[in-house]
N, CA, C, O and CB atoms as a CASP TS submission, in Angstrom:
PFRMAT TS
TARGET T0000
AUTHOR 0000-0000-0000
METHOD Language model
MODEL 1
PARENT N/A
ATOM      1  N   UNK     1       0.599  -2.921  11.908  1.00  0.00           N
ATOM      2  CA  UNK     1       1.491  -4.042  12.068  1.00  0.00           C
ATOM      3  C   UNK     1       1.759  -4.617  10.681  1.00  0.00           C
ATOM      4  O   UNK     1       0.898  -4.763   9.813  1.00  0.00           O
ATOM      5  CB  UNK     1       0.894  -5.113  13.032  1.00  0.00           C
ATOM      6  N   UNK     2       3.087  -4.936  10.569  1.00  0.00           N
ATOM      7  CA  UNK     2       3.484  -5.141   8.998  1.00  0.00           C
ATOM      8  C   UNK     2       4.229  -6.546   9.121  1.00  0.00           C
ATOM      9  O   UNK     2       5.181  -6.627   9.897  1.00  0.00           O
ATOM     10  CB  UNK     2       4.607  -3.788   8.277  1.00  0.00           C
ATOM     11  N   UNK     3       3.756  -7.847   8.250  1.00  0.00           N
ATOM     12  CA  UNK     3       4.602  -9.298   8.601  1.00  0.00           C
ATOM     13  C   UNK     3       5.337  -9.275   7.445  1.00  0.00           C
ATOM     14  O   UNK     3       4.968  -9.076   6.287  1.00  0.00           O
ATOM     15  CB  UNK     3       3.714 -10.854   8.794  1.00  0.00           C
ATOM     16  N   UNK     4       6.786  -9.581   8.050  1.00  0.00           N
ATOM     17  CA  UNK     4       7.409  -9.530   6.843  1.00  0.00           C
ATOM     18  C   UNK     4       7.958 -11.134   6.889  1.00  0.00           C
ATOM     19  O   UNK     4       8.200 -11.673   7.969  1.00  0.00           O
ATOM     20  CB  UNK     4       8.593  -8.231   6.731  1.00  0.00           C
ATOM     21  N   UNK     5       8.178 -12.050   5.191  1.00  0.00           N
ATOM     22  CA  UNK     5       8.740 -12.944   5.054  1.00  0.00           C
ATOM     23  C   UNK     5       9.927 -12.807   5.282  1.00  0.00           C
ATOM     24  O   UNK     5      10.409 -12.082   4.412  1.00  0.00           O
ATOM     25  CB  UNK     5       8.526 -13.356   4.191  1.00  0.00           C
ATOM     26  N   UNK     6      11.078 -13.307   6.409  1.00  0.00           N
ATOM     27  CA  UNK     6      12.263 -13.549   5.986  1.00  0.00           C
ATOM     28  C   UNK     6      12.999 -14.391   5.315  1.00  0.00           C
ATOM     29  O   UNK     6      12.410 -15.471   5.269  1.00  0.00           O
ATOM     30  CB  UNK     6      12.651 -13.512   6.585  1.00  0.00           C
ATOM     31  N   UNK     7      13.836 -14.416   4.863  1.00  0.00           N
ATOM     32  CA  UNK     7      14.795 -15.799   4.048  1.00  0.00           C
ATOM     33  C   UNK     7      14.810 -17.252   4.088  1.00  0.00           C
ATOM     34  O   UNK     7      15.180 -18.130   3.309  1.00  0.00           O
ATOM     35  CB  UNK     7      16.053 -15.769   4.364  1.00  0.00           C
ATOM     36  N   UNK     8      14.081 -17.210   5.714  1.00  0.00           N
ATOM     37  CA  UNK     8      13.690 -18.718   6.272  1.00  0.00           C
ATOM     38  C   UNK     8      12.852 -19.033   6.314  1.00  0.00           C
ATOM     39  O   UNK     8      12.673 -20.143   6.815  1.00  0.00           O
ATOM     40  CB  UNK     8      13.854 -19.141   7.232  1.00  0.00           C
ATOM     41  N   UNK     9      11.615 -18.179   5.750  1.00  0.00           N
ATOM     42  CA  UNK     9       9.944 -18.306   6.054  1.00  0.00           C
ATOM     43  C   UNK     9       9.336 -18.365   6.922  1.00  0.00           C
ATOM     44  O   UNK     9       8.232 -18.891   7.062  1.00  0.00           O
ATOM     45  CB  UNK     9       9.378 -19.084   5.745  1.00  0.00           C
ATOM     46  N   UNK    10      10.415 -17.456   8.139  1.00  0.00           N
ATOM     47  CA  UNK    10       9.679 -17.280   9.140  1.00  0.00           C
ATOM     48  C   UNK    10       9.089 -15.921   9.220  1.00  0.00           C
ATOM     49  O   UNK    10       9.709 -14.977   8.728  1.00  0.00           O
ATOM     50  CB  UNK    10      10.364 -17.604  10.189  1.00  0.00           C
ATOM     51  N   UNK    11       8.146 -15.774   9.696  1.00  0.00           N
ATOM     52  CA  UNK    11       7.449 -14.092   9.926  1.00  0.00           C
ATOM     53  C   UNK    11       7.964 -13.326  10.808  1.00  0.00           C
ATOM     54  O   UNK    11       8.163 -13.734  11.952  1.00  0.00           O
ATOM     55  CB  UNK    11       6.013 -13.977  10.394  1.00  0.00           C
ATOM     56  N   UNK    12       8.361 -11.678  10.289  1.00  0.00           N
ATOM     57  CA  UNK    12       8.610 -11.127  12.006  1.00  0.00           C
ATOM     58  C   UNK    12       7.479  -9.974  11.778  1.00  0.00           C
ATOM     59  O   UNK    12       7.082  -9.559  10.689  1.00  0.00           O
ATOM     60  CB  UNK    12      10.590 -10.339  12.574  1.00  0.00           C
ATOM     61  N   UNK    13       7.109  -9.610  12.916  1.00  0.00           N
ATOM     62  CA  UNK    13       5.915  -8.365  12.959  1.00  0.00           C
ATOM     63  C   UNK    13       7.132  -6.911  12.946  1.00  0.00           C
ATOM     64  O   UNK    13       8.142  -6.865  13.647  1.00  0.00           O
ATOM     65  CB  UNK    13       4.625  -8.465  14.886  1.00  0.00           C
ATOM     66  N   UNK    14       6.663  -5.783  11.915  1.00  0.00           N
ATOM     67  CA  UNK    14       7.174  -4.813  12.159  1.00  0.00           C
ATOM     68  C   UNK    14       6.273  -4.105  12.696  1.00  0.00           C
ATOM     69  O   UNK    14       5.222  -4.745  12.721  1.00  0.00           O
ATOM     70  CB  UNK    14       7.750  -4.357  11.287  1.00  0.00           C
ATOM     71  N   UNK    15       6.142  -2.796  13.270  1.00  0.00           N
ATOM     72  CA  UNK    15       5.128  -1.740  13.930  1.00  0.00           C
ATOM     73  C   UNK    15       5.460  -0.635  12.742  1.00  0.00           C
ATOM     74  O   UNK    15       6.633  -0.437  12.424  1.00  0.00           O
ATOM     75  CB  UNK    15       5.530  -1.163  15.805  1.00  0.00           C
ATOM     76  N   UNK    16       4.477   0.010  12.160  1.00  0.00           N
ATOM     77  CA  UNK    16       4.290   1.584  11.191  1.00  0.00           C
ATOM     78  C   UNK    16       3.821   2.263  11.999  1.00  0.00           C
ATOM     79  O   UNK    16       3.406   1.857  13.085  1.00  0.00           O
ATOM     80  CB  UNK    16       3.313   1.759   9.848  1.00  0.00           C
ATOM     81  N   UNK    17       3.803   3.575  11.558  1.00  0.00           N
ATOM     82  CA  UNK    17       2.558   4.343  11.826  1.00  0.00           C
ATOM     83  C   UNK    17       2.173   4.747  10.373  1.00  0.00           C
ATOM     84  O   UNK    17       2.601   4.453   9.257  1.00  0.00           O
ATOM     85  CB  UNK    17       2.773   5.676  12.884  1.00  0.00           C
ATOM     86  N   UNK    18       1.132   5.587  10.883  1.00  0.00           N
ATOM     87  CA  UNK    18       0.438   5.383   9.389  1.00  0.00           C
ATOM     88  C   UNK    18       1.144   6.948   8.685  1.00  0.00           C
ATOM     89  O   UNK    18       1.176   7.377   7.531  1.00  0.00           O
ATOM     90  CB  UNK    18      -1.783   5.321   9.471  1.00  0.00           C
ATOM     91  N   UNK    19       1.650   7.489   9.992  1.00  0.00           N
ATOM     92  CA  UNK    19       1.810   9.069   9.626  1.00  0.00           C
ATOM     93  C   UNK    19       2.989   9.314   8.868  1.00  0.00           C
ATOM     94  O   UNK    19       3.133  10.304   8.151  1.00  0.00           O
ATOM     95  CB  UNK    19       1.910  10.015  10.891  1.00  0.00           C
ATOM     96  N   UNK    20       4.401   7.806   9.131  1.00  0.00           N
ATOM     97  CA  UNK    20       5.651   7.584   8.386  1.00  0.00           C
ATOM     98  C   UNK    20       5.950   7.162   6.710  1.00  0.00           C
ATOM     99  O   UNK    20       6.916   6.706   6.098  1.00  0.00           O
ATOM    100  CB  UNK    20       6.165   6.594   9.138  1.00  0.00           C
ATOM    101  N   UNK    21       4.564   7.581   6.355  1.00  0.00           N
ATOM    102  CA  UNK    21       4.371   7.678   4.736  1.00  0.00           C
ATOM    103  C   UNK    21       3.820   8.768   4.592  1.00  0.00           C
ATOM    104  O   UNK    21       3.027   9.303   5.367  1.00  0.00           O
ATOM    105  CB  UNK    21       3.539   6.640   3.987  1.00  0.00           C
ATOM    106  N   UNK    22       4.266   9.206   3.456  1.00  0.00           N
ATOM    107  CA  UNK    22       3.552  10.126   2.703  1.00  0.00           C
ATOM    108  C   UNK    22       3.015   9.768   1.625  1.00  0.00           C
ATOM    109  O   UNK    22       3.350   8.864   0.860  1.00  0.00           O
ATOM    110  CB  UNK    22       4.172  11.053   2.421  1.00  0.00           C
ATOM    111  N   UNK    23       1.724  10.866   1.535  1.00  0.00           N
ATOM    112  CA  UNK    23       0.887  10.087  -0.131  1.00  0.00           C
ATOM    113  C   UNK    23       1.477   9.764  -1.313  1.00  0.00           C
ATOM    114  O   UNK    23       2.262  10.606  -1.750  1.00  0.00           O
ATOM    115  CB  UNK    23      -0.131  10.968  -0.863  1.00  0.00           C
ATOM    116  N   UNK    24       1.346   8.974  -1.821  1.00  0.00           N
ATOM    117  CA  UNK    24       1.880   8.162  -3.017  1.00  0.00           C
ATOM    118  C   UNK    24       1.719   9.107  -4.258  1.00  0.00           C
ATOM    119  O   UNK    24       2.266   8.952  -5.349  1.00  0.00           O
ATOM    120  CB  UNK    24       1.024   6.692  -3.243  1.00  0.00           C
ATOM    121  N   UNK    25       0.820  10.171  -3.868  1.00  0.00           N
ATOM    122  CA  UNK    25       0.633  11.003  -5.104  1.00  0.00           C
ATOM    123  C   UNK    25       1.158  12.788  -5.121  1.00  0.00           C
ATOM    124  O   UNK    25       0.774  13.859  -5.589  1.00  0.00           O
ATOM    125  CB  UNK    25      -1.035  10.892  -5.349  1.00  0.00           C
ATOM    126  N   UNK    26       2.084  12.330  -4.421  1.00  0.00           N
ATOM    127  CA  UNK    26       2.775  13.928  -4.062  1.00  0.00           C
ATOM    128  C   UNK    26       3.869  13.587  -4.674  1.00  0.00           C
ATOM    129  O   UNK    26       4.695  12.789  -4.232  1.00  0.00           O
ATOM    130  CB  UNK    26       3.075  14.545  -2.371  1.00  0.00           C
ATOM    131  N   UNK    27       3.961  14.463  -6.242  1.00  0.00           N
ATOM    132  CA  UNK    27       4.740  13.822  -7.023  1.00  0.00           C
ATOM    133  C   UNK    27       5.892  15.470  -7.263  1.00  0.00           C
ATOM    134  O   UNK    27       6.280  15.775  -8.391  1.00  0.00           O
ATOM    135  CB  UNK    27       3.720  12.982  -8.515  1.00  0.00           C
ATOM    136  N   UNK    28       6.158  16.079  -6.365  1.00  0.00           N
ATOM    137  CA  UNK    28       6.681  17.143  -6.766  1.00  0.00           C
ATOM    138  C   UNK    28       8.064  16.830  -5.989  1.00  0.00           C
ATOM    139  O   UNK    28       9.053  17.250  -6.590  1.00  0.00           O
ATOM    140  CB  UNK    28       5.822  18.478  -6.460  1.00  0.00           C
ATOM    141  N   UNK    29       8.300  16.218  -4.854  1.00  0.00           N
ATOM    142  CA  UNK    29       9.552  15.584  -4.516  1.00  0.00           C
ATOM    143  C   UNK    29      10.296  14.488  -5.478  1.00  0.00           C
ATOM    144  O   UNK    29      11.525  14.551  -5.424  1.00  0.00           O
ATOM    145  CB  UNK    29       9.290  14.968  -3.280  1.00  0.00           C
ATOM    146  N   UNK    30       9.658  13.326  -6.495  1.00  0.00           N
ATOM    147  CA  UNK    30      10.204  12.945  -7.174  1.00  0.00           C
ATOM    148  C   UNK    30       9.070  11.820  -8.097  1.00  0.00           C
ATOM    149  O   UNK    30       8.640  10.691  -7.861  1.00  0.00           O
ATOM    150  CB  UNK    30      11.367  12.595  -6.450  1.00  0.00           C
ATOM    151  N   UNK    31       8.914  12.637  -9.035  1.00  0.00           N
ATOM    152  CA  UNK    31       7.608  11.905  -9.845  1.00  0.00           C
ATOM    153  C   UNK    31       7.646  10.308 -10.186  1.00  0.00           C
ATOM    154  O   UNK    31       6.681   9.563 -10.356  1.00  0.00           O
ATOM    155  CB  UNK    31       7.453  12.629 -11.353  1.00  0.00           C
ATOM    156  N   UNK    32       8.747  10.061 -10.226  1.00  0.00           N
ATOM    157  CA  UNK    32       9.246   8.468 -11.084  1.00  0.00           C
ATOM    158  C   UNK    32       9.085   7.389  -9.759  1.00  0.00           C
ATOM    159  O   UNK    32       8.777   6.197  -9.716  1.00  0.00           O
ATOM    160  CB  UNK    32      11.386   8.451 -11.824  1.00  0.00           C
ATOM    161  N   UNK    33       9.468   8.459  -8.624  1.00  0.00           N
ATOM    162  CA  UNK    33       9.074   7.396  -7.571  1.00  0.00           C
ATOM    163  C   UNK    33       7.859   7.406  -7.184  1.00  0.00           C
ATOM    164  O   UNK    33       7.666   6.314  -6.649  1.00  0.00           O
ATOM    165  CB  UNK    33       9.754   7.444  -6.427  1.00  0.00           C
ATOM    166  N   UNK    34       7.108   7.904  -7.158  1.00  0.00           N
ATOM    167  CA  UNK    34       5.525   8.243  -7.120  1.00  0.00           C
ATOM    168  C   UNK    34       4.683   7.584  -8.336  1.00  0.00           C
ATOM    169  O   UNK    34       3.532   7.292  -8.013  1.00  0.00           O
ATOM    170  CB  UNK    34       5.306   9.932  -7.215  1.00  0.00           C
ATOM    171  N   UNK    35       4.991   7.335  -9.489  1.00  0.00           N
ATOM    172  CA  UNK    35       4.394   6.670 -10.095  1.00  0.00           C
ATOM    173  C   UNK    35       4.841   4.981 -10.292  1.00  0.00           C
ATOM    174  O   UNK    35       4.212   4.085 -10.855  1.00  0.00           O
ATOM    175  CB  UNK    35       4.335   7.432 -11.095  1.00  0.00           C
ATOM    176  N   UNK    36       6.159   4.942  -9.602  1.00  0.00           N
ATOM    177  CA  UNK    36       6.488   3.286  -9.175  1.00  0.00           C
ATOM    178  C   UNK    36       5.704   2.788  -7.924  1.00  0.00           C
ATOM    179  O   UNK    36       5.230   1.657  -7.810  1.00  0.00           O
ATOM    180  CB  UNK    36       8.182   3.049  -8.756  1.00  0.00           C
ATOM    181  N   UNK    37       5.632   3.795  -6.996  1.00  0.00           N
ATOM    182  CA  UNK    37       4.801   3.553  -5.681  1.00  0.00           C
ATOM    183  C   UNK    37       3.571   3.059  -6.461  1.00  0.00           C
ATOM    184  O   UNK    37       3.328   1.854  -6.525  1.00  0.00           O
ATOM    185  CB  UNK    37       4.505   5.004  -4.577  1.00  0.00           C
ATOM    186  N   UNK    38       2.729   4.058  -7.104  1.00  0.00           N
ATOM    187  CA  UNK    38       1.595   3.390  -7.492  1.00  0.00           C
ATOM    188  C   UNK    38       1.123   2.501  -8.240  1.00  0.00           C
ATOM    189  O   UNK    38      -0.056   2.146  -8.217  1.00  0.00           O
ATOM    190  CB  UNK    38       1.115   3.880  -7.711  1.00  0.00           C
ATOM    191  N   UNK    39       2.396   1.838  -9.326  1.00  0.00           N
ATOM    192  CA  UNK    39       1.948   0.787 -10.166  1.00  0.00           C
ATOM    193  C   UNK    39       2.330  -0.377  -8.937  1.00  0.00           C
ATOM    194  O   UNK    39       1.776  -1.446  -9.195  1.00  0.00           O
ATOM    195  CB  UNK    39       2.811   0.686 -11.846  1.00  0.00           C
ATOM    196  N   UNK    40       3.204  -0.421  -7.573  1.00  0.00           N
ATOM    197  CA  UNK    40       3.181  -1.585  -7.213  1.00  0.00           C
ATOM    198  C   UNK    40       1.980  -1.934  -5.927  1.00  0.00           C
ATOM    199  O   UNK    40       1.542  -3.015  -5.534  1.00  0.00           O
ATOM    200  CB  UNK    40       4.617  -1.824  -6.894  1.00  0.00           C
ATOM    201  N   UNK    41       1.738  -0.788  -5.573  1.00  0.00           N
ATOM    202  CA  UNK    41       0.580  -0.347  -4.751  1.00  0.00           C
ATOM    203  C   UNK    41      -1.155  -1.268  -5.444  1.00  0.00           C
ATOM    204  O   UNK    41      -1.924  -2.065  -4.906  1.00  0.00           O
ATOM    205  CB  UNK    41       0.598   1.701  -4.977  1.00  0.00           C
ATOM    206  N   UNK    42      -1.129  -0.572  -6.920  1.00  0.00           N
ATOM    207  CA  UNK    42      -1.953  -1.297  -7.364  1.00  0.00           C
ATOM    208  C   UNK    42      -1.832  -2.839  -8.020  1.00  0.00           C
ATOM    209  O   UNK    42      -2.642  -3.268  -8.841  1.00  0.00           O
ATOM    210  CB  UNK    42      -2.366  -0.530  -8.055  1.00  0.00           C
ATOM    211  N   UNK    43      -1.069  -3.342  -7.687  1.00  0.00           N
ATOM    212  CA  UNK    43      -0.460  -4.922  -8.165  1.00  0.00           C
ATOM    213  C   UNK    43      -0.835  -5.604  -6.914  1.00  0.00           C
ATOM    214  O   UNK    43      -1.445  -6.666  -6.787  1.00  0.00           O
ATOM    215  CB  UNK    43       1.431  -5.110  -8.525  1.00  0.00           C
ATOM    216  N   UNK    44      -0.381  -4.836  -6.038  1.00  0.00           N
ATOM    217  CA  UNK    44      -0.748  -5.534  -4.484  1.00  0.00           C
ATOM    218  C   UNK    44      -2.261  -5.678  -4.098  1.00  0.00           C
ATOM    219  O   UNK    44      -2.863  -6.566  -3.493  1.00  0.00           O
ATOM    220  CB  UNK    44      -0.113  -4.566  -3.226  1.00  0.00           C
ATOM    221  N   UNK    45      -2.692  -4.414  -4.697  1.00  0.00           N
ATOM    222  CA  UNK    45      -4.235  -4.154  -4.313  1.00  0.00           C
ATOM    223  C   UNK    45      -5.171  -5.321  -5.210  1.00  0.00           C
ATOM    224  O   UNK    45      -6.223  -5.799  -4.783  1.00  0.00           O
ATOM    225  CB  UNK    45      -4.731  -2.360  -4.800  1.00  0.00           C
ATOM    226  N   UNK    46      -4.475  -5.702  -6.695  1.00  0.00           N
ATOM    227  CA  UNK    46      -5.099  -6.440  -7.659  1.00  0.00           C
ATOM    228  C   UNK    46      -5.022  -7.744  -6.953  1.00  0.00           C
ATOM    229  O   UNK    46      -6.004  -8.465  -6.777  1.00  0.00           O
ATOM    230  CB  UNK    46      -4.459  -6.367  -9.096  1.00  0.00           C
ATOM    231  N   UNK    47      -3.707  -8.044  -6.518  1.00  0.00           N
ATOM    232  CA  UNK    47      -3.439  -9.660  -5.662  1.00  0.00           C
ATOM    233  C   UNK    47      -4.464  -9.600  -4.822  1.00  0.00           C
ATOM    234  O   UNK    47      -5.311 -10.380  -5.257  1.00  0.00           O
ATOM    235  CB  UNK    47      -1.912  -9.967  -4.673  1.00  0.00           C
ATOM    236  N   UNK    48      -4.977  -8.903  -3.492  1.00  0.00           N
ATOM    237  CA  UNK    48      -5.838  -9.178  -2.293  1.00  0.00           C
ATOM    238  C   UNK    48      -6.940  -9.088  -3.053  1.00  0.00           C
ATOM    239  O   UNK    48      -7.636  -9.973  -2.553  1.00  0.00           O
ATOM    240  CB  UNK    48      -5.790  -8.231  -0.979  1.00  0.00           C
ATOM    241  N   UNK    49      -7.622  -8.578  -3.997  1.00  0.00           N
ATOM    242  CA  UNK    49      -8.965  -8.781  -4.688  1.00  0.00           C
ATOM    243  C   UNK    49      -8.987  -9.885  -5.168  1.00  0.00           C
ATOM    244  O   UNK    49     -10.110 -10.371  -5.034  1.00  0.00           O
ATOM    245  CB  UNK    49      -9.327  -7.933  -5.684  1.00  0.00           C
ATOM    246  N   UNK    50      -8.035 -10.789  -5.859  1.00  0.00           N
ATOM    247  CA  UNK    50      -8.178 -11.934  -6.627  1.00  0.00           C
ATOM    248  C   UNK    50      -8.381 -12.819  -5.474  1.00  0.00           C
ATOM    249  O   UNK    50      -9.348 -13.571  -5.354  1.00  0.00           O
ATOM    250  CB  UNK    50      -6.983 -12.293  -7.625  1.00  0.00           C
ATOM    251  N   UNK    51      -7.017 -12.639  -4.275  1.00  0.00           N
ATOM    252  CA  UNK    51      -7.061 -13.981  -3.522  1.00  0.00           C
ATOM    253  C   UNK    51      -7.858 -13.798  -2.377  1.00  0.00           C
ATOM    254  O   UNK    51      -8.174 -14.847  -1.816  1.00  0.00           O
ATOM    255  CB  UNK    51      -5.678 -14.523  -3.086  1.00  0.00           C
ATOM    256  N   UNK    52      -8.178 -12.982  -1.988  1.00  0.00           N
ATOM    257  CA  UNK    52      -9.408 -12.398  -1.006  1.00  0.00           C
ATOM    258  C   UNK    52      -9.002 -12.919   0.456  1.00  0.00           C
ATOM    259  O   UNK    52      -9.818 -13.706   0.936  1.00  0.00           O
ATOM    260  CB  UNK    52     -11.122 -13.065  -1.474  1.00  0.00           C
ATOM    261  N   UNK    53      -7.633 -12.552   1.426  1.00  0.00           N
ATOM    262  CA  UNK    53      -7.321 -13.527   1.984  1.00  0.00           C
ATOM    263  C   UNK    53      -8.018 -13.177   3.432  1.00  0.00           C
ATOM    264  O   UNK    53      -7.610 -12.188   4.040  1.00  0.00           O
ATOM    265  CB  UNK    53      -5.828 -13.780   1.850  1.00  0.00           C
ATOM    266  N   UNK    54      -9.090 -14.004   3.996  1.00  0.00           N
ATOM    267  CA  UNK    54      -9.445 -13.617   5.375  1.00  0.00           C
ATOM    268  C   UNK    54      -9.137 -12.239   6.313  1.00  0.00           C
ATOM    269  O   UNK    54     -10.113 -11.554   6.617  1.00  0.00           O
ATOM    270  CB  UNK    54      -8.916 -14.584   6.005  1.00  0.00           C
ATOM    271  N   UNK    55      -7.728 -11.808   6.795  1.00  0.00           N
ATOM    272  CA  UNK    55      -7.555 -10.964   6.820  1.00  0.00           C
ATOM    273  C   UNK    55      -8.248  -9.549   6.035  1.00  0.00           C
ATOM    274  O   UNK    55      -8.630  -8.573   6.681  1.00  0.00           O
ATOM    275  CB  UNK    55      -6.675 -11.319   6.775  1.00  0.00           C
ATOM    276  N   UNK    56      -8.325  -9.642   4.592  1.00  0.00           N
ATOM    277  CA  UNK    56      -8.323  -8.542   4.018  1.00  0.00           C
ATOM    278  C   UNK    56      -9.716  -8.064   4.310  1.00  0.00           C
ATOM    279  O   UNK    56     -10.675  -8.704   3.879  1.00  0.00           O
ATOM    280  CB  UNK    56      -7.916  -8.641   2.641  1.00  0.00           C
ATOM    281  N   UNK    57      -9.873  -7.008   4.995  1.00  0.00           N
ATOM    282  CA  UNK    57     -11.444  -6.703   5.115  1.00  0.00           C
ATOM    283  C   UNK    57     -11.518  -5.334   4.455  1.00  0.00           C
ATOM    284  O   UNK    57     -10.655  -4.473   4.281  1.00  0.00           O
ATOM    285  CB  UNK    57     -12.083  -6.661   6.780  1.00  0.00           C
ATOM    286  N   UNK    58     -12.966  -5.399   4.100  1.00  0.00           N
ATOM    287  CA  UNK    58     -13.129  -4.005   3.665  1.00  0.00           C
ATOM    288  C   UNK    58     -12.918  -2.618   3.995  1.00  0.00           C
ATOM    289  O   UNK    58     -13.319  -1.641   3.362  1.00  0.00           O
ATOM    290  CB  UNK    58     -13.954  -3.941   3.542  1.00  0.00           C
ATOM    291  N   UNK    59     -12.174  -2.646   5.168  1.00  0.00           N
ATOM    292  CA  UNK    59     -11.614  -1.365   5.632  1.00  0.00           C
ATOM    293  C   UNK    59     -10.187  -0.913   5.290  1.00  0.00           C
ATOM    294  O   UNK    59      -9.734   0.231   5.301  1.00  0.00           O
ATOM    295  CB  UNK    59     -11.690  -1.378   6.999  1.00  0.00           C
ATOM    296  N   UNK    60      -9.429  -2.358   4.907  1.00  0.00           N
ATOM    297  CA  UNK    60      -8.488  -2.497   4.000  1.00  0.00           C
ATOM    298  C   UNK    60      -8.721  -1.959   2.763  1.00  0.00           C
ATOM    299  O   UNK    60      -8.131  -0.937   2.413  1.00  0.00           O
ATOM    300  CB  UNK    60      -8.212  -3.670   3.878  1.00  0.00           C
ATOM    301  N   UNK    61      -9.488  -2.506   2.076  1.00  0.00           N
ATOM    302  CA  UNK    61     -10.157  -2.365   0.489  1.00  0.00           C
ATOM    303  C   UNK    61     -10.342  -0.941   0.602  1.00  0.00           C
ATOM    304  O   UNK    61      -9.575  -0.196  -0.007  1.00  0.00           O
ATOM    305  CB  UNK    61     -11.763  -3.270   0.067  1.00  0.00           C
ATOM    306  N   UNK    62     -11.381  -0.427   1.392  1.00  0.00           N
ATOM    307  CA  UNK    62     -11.678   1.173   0.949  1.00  0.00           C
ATOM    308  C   UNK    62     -10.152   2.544   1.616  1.00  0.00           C
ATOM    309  O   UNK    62     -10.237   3.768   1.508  1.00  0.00           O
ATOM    310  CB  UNK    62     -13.649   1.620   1.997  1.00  0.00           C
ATOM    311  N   UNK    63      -9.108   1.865   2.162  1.00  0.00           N
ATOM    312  CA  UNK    63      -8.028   2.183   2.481  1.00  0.00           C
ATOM    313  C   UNK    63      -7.000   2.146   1.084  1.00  0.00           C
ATOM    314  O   UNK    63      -6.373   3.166   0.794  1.00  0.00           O
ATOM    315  CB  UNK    63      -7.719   1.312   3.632  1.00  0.00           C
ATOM    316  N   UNK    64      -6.901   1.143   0.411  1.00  0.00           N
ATOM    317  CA  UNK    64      -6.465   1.034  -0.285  1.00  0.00           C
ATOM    318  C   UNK    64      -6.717   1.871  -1.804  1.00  0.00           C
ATOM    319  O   UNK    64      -5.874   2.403  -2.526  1.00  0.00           O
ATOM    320  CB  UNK    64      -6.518   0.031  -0.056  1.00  0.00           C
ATOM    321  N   UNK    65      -8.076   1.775  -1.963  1.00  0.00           N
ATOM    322  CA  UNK    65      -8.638   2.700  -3.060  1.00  0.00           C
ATOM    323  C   UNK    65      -8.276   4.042  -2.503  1.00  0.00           C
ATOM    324  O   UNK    65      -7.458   4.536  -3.279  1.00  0.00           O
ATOM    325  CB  UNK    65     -10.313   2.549  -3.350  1.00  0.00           C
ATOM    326  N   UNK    66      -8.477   4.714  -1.674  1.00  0.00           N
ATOM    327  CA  UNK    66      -8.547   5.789  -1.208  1.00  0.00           C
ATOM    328  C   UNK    66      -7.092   6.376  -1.608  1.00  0.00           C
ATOM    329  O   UNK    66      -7.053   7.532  -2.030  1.00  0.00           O
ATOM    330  CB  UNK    66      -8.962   5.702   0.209  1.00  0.00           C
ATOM    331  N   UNK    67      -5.917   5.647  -1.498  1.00  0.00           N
ATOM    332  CA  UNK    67      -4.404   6.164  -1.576  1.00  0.00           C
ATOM    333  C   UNK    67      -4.240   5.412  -2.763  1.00  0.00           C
ATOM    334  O   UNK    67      -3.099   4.961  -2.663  1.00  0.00           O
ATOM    335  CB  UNK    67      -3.240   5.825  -0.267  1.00  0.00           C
ATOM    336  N   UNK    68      -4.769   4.987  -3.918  1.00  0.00           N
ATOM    337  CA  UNK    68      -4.608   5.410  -4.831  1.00  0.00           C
ATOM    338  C   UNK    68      -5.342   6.449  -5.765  1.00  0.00           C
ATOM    339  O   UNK    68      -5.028   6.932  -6.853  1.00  0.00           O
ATOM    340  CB  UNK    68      -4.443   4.611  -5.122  1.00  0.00           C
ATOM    341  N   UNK    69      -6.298   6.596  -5.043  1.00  0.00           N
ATOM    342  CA  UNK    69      -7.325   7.562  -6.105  1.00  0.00           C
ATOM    343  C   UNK    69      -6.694   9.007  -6.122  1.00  0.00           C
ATOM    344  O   UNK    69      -6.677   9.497  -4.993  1.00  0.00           O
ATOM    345  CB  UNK    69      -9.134   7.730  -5.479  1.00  0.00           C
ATOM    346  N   UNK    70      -6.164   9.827  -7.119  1.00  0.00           N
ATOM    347  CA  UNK    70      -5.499  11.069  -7.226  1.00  0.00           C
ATOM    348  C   UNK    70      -6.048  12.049  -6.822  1.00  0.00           C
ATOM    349  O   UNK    70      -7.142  12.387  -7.276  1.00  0.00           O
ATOM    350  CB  UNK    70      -5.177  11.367  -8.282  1.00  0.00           C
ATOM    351  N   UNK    71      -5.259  12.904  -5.639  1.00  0.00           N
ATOM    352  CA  UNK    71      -5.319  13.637  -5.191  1.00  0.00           C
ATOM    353  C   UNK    71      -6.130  15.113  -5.393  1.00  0.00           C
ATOM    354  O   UNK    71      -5.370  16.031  -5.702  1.00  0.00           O
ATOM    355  CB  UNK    71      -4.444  13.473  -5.123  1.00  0.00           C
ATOM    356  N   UNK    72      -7.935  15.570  -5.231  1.00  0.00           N
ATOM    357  CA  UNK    72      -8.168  16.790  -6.353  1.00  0.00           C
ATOM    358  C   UNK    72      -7.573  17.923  -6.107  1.00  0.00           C
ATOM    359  O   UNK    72      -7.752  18.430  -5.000  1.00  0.00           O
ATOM    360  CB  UNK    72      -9.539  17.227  -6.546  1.00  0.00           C
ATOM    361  N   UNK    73      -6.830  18.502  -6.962  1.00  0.00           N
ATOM    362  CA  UNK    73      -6.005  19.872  -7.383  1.00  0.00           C
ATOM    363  C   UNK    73      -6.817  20.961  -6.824  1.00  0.00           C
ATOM    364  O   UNK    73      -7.888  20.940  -7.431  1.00  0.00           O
ATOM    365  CB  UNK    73      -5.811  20.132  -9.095  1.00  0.00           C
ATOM    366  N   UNK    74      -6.808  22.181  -5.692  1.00  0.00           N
ATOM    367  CA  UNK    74      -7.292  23.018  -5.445  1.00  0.00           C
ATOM    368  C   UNK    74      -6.752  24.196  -5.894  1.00  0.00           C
ATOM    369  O   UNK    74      -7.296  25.267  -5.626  1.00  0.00           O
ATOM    370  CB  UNK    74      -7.470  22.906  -4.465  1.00  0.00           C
TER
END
């Protein structure tokens, strides 16, 4: 479930799945967007560590590390 701010500051709930992304580090479709995904990915991740907001639980946190940590090359 994804809350998004609208223009009026009201919230609407969107629904994801988790399967309608692909990894942030599959950079062979288009590298520049893959490395913008991840500098804002980790800006977001830096904000919920600083402000620590109720919501954010550690299943978040180790979710979050996890899709940024690079992918190992087989």
């Amino acid at each position: 479930m994804l809350i998004v701010m609208g223009s009026t500051g009201n919230r609407t709930l969107h629904s994801k799945t988790e399967s309608s992304f692909s990894s942030v580090h599959d950079e062979r479709e288009n590298p520049l967007e893959s490395t913008r995904l991840v500098e804002v990915l980790s800006e977001l991740r830096n904000l919920l560590e600083e402000y620590a907001p109720s919501w954010y639980t550690e299943k978040h946190h180790r979710k979050t590390e996890s899709a940024l940590r690079p992918k190992k090359k087989h």
